[in-house]
Rosetta silent file (secondary structure, phi, psi, omega in degrees, C-alpha in Angstrom):
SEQUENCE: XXXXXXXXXXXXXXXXXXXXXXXXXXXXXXXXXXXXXXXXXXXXXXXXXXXXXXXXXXXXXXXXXXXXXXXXXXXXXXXXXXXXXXXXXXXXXXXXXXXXXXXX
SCORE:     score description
SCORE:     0.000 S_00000001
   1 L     0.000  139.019 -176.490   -5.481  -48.538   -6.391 S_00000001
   2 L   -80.921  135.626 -170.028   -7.912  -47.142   -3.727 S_00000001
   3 L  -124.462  179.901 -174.890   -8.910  -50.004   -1.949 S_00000001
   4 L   -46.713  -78.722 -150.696  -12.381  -50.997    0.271 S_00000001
   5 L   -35.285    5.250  174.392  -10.282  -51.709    3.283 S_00000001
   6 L  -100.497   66.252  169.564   -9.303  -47.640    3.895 S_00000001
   7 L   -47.952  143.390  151.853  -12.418  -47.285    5.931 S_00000001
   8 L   -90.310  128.673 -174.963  -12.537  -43.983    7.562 S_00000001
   9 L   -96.276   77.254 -179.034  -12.849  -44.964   11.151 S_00000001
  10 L   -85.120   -8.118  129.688  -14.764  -42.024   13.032 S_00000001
  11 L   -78.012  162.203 -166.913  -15.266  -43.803   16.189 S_00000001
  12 L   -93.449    8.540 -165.099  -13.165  -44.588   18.819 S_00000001
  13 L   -67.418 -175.205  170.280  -13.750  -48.178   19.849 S_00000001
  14 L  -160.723  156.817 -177.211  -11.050  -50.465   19.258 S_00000001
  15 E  -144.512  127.814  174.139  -10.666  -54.287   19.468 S_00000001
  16 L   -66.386  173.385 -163.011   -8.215  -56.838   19.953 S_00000001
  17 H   -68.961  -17.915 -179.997   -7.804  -59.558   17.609 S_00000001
  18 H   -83.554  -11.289  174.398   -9.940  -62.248   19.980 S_00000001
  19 H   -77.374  -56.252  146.441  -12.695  -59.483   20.112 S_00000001
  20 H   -29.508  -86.036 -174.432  -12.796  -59.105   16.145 S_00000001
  21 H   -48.521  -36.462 -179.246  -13.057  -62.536   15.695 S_00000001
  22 H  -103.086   41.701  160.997  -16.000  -63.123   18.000 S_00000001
  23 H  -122.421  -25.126 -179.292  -18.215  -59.896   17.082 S_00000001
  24 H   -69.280  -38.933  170.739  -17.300  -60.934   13.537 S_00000001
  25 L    87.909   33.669 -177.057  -18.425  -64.688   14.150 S_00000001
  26 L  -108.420  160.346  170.424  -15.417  -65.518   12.875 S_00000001
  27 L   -98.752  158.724  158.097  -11.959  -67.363   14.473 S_00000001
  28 H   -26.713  -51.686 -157.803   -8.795  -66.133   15.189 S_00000001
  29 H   -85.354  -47.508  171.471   -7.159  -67.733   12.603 S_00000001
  30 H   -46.268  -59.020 -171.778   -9.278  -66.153    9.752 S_00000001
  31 H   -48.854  -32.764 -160.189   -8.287  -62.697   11.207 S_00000001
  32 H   -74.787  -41.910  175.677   -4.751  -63.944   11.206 S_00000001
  33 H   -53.205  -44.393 -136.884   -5.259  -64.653    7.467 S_00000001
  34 H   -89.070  -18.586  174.219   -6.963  -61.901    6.596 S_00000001
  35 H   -64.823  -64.627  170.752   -3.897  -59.619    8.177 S_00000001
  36 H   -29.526  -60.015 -143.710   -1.187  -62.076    6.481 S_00000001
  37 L   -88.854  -19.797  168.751   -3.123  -61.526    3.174 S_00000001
  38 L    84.617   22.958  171.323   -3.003  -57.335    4.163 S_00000001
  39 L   -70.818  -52.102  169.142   -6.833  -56.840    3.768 S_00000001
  40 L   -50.891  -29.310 -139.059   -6.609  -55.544    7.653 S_00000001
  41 L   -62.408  -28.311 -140.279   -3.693  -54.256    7.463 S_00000001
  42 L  -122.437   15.454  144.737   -4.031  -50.968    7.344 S_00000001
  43 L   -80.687   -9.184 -176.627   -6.846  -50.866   10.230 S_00000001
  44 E   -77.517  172.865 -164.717   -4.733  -52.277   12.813 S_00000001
  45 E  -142.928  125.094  152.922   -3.573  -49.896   15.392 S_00000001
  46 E  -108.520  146.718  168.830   -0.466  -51.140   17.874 S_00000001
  47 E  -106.826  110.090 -172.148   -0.975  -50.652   21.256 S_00000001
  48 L    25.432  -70.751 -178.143    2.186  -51.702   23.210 S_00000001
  49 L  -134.520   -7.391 -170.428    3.218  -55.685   22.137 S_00000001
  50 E  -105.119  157.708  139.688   -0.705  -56.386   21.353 S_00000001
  51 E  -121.500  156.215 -149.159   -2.609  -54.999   18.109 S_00000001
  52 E  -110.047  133.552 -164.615   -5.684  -53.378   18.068 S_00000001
  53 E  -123.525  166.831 -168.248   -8.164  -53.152   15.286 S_00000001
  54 L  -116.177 -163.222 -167.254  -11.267  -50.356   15.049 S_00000001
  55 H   -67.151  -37.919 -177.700  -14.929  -50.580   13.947 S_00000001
  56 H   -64.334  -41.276  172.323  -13.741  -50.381    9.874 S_00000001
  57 H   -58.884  -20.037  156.170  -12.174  -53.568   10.592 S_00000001
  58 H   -42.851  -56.330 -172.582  -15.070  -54.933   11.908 S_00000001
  59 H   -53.011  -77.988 -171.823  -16.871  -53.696    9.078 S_00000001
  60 H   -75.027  -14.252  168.174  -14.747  -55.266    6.533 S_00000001
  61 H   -62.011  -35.029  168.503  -14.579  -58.676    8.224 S_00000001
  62 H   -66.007  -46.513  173.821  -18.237  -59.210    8.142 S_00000001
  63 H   -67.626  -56.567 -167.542  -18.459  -57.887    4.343 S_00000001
  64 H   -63.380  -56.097 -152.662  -15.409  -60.760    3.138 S_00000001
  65 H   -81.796  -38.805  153.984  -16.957  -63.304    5.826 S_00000001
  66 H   -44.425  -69.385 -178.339  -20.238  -61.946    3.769 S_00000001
  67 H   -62.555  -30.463 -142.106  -18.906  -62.516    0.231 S_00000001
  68 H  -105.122  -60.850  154.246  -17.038  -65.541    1.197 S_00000001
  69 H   -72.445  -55.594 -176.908  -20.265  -67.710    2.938 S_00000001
  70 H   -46.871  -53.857 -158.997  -23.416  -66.174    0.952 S_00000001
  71 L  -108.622   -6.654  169.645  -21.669  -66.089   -2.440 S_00000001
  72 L    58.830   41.057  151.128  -18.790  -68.623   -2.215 S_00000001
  73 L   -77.206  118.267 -171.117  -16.224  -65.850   -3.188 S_00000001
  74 L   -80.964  145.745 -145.666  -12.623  -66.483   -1.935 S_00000001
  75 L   -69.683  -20.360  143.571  -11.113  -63.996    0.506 S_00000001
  76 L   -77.890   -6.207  153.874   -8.876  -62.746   -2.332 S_00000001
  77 H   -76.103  -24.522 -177.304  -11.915  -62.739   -4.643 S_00000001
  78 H   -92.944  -12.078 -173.473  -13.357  -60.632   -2.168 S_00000001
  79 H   -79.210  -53.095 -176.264  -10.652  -58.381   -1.769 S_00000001
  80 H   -86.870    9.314  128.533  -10.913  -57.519   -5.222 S_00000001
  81 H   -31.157  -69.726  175.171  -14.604  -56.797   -4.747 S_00000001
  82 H   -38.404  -78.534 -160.882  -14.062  -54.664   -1.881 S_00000001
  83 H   -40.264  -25.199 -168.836  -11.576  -52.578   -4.478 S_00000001
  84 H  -113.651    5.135  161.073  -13.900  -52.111   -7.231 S_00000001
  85 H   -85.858  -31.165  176.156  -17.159  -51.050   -5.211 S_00000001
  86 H   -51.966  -51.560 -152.259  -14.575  -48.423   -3.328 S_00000001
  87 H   -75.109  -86.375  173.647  -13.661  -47.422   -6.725 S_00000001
  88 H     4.491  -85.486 -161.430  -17.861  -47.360   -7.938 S_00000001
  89 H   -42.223  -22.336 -129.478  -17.984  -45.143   -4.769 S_00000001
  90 H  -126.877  -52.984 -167.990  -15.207  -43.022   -5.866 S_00000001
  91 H   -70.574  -48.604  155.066  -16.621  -42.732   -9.611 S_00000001
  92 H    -6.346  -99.353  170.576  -20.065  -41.533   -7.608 S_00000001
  93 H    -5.378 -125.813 -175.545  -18.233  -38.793   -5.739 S_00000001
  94 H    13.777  -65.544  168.880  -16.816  -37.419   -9.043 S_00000001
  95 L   -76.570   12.737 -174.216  -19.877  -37.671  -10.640 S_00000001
  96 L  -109.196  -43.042  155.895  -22.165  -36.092   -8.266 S_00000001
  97 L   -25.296  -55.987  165.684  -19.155  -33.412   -7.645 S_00000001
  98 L   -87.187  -14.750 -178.756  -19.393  -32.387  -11.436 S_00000001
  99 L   -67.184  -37.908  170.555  -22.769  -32.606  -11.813 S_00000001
 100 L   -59.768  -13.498 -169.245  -22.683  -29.785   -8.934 S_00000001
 101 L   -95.700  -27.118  159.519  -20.040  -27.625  -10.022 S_00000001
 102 L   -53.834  -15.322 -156.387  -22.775  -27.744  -13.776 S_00000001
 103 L    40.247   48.347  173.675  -25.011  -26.922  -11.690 S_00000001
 104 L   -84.230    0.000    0.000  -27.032  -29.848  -12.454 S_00000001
C-alpha cells in the first residue's frame, strides 16, 4: 500500500528529533511514538549516532497532530487516513493521466 508518509522531500533542511517536536508543537515522546508506530519511519535520515528527520516529516506530524486534536482521530486512525488520501491522490494522477493521453 502507498502510504501518506512517502513525502517527496525536495528541500534540504533537516531536523533533529527535539527540533520536530517543537516546530510541530508537539513533545518528544509523541515523535518517539510516532517512529515506534513507523509513520516517520521512512523520513528519518541517520546522521552519525543521532537521527535526523526533513520537512515531509514535519509535514506529516502536524497533519496526525491535526487529525488527532481537531477530529479526535487516533494516531493509527490517522495513519490510515494519511494512506487513503495518498491513494485519492494517486487515483487523481491516473485519472488526469488518461484523460490526457484521450485527449480530453
Amino acid at each position: 500500500m502507498q502510504m501518506a508518509r512517502e513525502v517527496r522531500e525536495e528541500a534540504q533542511m533537516e531536523f533533529a528529533v527535539e527540533e520536530l517536536a517543537r516546530l510541530a508543537e508537539t513533545t518528544i515522546e509523541v515523535i518517539q511514538q510516532y517512529c515506534q508506530m513507523g509513520l516517520l519511519g521512512e523520513e528519518q535520515r541517520s546522521v552519525g549516532p543521532s537521527v535526523r528527520f526533513g520537512e515531509g516529516s514535519l509535514f506529516l506530524v502536524r497533519r496526525i497532530e491535526q487529525l488527532r486534536v481537531e477530529y479526535g482521530v487516533s494516531a493509527g486512525g490517522a495513519e490510515l487516513v494519511l494512506d487513503l488520501a495518498a491513494r485519492v491522490e494517486e487515483l487523481e494522477r491516473e485519472i488526469r493521466s488518461l484523460r490526457e493521453a484521450l485527449g480530453r
